[in-house]
Structure formats: C-alpha cells, structure tokens
N, C-alpha and C positions, 0 to 999 in steps of 0.2 A: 429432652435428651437428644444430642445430636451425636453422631461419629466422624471424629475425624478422618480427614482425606492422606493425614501426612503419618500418624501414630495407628490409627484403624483403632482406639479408644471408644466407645462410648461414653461421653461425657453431659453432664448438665449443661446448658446454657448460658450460664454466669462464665463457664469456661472458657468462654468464646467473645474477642471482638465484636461489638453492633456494626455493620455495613448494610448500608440501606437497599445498594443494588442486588443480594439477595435474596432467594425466595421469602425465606424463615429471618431474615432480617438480621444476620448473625453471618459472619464468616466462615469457610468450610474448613479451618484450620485453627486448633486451637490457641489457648494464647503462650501454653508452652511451648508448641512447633514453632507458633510465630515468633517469639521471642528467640530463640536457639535458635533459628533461621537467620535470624537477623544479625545476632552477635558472631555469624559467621560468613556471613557478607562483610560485615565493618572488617574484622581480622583479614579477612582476605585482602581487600585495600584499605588497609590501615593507616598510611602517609595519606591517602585521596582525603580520608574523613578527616583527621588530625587535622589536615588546610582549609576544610571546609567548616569546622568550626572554628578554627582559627581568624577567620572573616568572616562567619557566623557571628562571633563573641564582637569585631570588632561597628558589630551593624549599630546607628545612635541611638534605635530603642533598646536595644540591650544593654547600651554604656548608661542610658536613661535610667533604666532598670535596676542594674546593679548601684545606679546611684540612691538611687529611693531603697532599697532594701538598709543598704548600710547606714542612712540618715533613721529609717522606721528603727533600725537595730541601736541605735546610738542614743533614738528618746525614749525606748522601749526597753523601762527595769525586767520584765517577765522576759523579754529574749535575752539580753542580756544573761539574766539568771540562769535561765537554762543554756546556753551556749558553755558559759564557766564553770555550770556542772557537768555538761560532758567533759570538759577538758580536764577539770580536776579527777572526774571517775578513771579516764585515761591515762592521767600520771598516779593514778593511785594504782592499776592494773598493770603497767608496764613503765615500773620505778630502775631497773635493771637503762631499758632502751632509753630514759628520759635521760639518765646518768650519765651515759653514754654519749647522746647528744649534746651535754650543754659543759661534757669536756672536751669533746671535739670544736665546740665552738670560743670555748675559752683559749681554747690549744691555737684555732686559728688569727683569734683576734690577739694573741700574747707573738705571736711568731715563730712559736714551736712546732710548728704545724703547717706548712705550704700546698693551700691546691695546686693541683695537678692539672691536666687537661685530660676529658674522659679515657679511660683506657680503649675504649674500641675505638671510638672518632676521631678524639681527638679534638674537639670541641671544648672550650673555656668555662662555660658556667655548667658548673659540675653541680651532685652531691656526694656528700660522701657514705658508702654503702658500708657498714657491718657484716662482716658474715659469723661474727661471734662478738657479742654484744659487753661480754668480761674484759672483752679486749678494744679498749675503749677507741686507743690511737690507731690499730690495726684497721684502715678502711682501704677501700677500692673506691676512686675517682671517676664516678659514672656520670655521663649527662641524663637528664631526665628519660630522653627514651629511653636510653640501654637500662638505666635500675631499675625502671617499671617491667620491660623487658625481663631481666635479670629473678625479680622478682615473681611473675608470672613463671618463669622455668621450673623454677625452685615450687612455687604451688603445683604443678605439673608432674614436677619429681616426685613429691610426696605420694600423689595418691595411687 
C-alpha cells in the first residue's frame, strides 16, 4: 500500500506507475492523478499536441506501421470478423444516427444538399453536425476541430 502525494489516497501498488528511480520502485502519484494530470496539460495546449502528432503520425515507422496493421487486417478473417461486428453492433444500436448519415450523404452526393464552409472558421472540409438526428437534412457545417469541440461542450453540458 502506498499513499498518494496528489489525492492523499491510500492505495495498492498495482495503482501506481513502475519508475525505477524511486525508493519502492513505483511512482508517488497514482495513475488516476497521473492520468487527469495529463489529460489537462494536453487541453491546456491543445493546438501544440494536435501538431505534434500530426508529425508524430507523419514519422516512416509509423506510415511503416500503419502499413502492416491494414495488410495483417486484410489477410486476417478473425480481424476482419471482429472489426464488422463492431460496426454492425453500432448500426444495430444507433439505426436513427446511421439513417441520418447516409441521407445526408445521399443528399450531398445527388446536389440537394451543398457543403458549406465551417460555421466558426470558415475552413472548407467540413462535417456535417446533427443536433437532432429526426432531422436528417437540419446540419451545422463544422470542420473537424469545432464538432469535436462542439461535441465536448455538449458532454460538459450534460453533466
């Protein structure tokens, strides 16, 4: 049992990070502090990290990487299989939001339907955001950061 430095918990050891430099061989902070610590440094400069993965993702063992995953995925029936049963459990659980998508997509590829450029930036590659899902052609023209964004408020609001 160790106590953390950041919560004042008494916790098990399994709680805690291995770091070799101290005493007990375990970090002074558990890995919830540590976690929530960290997911609020990223927020805090969140364009810094966004670029920093962004050239992170672009480094050649990672394009190496992601190239062998999708080849092992492509001779691999068991991933495969599982991959298409998440996605079918997902249209089976959220048949409303799927409906919704793939008339907005019908909408945009027939010409009834014109992207826009994001509503706060102004930016070109958009998506298009729901804020009532019944209402299929009803969207808001967000680029990627603002609906993540957007989204995030909205988890914020609720609770």
């Amino acid at each position: 049992m160790k106590t953390c430095f950041k919560c004042k918990i008494n916790k098990p050891l399994s709680a805690y990070y291995p770091h070799p430099q101290m005493g007990d061989g375990y970090l002074n902070k558990c890995k919830e502090c540590t976690k929530k610590d960290a997911t609020e440094v990223r927020n805090r400069s969140l364009e810094y990290y966004r670029a920093y993965d962004r050239k992170r993702a672009d480094l050649p063992k990672r394009i190496k990487k992601r190239k062998e995953v999708a080849e092992r995925w492509k001779k691999d029936p068991k991933l495969r299989k599982i991959t298409n049963e998440r996605s079918r459990e997902w249209r089976e659980k959220n048949t409303i939001k799927r409906a919704a998508h793939i008339i907005v997509g019908n909408a945009i590829k027939n010409g009834s339907l014109v992207k826009k450029p994001c509503e706060v930036c102004g930016k070109k590659k958009v998506d298009a955001h729901h804020d009532d899902y019944s209402r299929s052609l009803d969207v808001k023209w967000l680029c990627r950061k603002h609906h993540m964004e957007h989204h995030k408020n909205e988890r914020e609001r609720l609770r």
